[in-house]
N, C-alpha and C positions, 0 to 999 in steps of 0.2 A: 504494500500500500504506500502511495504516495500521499504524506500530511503538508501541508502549508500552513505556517500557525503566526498569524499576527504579522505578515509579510510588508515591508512599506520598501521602498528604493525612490530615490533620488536621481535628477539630472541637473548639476548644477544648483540652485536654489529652488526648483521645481520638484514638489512630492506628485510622482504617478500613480504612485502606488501606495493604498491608505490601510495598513494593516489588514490585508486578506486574511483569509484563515475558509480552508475549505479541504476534503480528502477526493482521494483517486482508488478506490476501492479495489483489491483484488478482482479477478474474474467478471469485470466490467467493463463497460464502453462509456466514458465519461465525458458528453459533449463540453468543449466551452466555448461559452455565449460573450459577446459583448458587442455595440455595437463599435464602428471606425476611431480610432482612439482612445477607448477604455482601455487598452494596458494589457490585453492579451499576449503580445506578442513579447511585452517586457517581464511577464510573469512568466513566462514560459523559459526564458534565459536566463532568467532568477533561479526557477526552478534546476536548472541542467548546470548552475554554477558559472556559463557565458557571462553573466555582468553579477556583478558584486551588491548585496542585501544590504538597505540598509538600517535592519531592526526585523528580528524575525525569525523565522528557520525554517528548511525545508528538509523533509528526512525521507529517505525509501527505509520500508521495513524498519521503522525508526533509527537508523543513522545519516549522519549527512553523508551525501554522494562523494566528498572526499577522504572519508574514511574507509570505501572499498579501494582505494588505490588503482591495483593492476588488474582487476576487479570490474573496474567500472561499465567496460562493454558488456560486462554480462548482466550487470542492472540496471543500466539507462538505456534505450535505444532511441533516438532523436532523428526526426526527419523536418528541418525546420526550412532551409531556402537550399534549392536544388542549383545554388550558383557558385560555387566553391570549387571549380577542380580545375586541373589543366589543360587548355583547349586542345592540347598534343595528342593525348592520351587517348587511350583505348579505354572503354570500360572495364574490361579487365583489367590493365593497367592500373587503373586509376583503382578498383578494390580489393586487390591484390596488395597494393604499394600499404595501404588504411590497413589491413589485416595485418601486414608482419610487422608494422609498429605498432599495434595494439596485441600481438602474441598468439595471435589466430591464423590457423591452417591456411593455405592457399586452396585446400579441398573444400572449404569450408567457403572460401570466396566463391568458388567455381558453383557451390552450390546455391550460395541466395540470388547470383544471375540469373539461375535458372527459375529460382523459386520465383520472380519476379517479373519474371518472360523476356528474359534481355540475354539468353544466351545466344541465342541465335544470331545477336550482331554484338557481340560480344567485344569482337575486334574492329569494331566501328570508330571514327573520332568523338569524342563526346562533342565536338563543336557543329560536329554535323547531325546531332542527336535534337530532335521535338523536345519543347519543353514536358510533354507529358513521357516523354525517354527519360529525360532527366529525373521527374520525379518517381519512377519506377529505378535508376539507378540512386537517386539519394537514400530511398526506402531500404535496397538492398543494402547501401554500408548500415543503416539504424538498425537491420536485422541479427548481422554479422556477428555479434556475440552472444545471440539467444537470449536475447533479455528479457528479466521478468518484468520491468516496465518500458512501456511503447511513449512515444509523446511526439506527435505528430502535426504540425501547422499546415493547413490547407492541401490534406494529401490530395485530393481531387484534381487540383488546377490542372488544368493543360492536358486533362483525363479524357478521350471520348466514352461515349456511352457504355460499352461496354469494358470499359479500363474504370469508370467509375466503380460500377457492378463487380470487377474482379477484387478495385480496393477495398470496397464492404465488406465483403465475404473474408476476405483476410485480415481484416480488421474485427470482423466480428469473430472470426475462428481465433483470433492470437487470445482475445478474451475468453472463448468457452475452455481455452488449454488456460488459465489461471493467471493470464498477464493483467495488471493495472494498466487502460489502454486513457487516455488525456489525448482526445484529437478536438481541433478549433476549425470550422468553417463555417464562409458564410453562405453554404446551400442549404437550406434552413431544412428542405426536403429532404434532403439527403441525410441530415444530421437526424431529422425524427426516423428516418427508416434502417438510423444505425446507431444511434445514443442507447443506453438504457438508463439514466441520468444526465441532469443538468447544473452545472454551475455555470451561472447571470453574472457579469459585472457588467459596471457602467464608470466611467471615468477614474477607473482605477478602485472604486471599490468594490464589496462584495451585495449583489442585489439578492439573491438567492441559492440557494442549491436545493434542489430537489431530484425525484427521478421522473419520468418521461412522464408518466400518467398524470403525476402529480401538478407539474404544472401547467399540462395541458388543460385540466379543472380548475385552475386557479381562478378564480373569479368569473367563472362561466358561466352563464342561464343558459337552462334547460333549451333546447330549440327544434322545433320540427318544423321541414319543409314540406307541405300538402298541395297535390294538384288534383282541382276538382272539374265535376265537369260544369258545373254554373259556379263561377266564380265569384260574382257580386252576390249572388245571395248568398252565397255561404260569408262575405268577407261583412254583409249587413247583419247575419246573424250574431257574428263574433262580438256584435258590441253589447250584448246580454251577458258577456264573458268579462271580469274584473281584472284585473293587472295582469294583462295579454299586451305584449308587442306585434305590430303586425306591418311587417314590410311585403310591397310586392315587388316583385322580382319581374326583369323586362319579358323571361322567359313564359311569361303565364304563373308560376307556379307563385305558394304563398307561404311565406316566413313567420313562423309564429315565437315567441320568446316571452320566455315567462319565470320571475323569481320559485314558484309555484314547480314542486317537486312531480305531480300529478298532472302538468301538462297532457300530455299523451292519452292519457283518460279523458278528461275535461273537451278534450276538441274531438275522439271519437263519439264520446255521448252524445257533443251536440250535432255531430255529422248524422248520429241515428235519427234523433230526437227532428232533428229537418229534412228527413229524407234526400242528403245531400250524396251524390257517385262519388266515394274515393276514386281516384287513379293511382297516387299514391301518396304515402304516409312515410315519411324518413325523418327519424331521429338525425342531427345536428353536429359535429364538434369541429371548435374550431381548430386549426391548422397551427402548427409551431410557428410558421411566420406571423400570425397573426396574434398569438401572445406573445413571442419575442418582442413587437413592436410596440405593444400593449406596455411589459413591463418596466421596457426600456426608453419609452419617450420622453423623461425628464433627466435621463443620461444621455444623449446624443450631442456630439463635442460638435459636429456638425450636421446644420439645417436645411435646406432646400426650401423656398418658397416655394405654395401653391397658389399659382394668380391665374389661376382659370375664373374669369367671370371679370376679369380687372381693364 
């Protein structure tokens, strides 16, 4: 497990970071959230020991990452910017060269190219390499010492569709083998259909943690979308109905929301009770992007206006 406890760091006279304090659970996929400028990126190299804490701790398996020593590839694996190597180089080369100053087999190189689908141009220049090459070769050196913890920044970028789908599955399989997996992006889709937990920040500090379900309920009303066949009477009947939200929707269909647990009841009754044609009847929830942006709009370091109507 990765702990973060009371984390703050400085740039110059500038605090980024305001005493976090959050975990990275064994045998988990732990998204992190924050919007452009919340600190993601500087906690992250706080965490892996790249820039210097200043007030705080950060421990794998309760010690800090500098006390495994020669150690350390087998308990951090880091995939953070895919722009670090030699444009000469081969990819072999280039994790091959990584493997024998960190004390690890060249069979062992030979093997996360493969694991990563990069054998096949193995001998390629890395400068002639896609950046989603790249990020499948920075993945392999974070692999390289079999680490029980993963910590990965925007492993998707530069992913096609199916490079996406290959990074999930390996991302979610390093978790069901018992690694601590801390991955940050901003596919919010992508992150609900591979987090099993969530830690929010916003401007550097901590807004929540929770896990996937959790705060997908967070402040939710009940919602069901109904398409009938007479849609104005049924949407004149609903005002017999007490604290009911009712949007329509351009598609025909109708939006009902309600603090009221028994929703779902209350609007089939009165579909009996008016002899009204369901077409259909579907419960509601909202989408990660849309509590992300929910819990994070009084953290957003930057704005965009919207001057539609101006």
């Amino acid at each position: 497990m990765i702990a973060v406890k009371e984390l703050t760091k400085k740039y110059g006279s500038t605090e980024v970071l305001h005493g976090l304090t959050f975990s990275v659970p064994d045998g988990q996929v732990t998204g992190f959230l924050g919007p452009n400028g919340s600190g993601k990126s500087s906690t992250m190299r706080c965490i892996l020991g790249l820039d210097t804490i200043g007030k705080g701790e950060v421990t794998f398996d309760g010690q800090p990452l500098s006390a495994y020593r020669a150690q350390r590839p087998h308990i951090a694996g880091a995939l953070l910017e895919p722009t670090w190597y030699m444009p000469g180089h081969s990819a072999r080369a280039h994790i091959r060269s990584i493997a024998q100053a960190a004390g690890i087999s060249q069979s062992r190189a030979d093997e996360c190219l493969e694991l990563v689908g990069l054998a096949g141009v193995q001998k390629r220049k890395i400068k002639k390499f896609s950046l989603g090459m790249k990020q499948r070769l920075g993945l392999a050196v974070a692999l390289l010492g079999d680490p029980k913890h993963l910590i990965l920044d925007e492993p998707v970028n530069g992913l096609d569709p199916e490079g996406v789908h290959w990074m999930r599955e390996l991302i979610r399989r390093s978790a069901s083998e018992g690694r601590a997996v801390l991955v940050s992006s901003h596919l919010l889709h992508e992150m609900e259909l591979t987090a099993d937990r969530l830690v929010v920040i916003g401007k550097g500090s901590l807004i929540g943690e929770y896990t996937m379900d959790e705060f997908l309920r967070t402040g939710a009303q009940p919602t069901i979308r109904m398409r009938v066949a007479d849609p104005d009477s049924f949407v004149d009947a609903t005002s017999r109905l007490d604290g009911i939200n009712l949007t329509r929707r351009p598609d025909g269909s109708l939006e009902f929301a309600s603090e009221a647990p028994d929703l779902d009841r209350r609007l089939g009754e009165l579909a009996r009770d008016t002899g009204a044609v369901v077409l259909e009847m579907t419960p509601q929830r909202a989408g990660l992007e849309q509590k992300f942006l929910d819990a994070t709009g009084q953290a957003v370091e930057y704005r965009t206006q919207d001057r539609r109507g101006q």
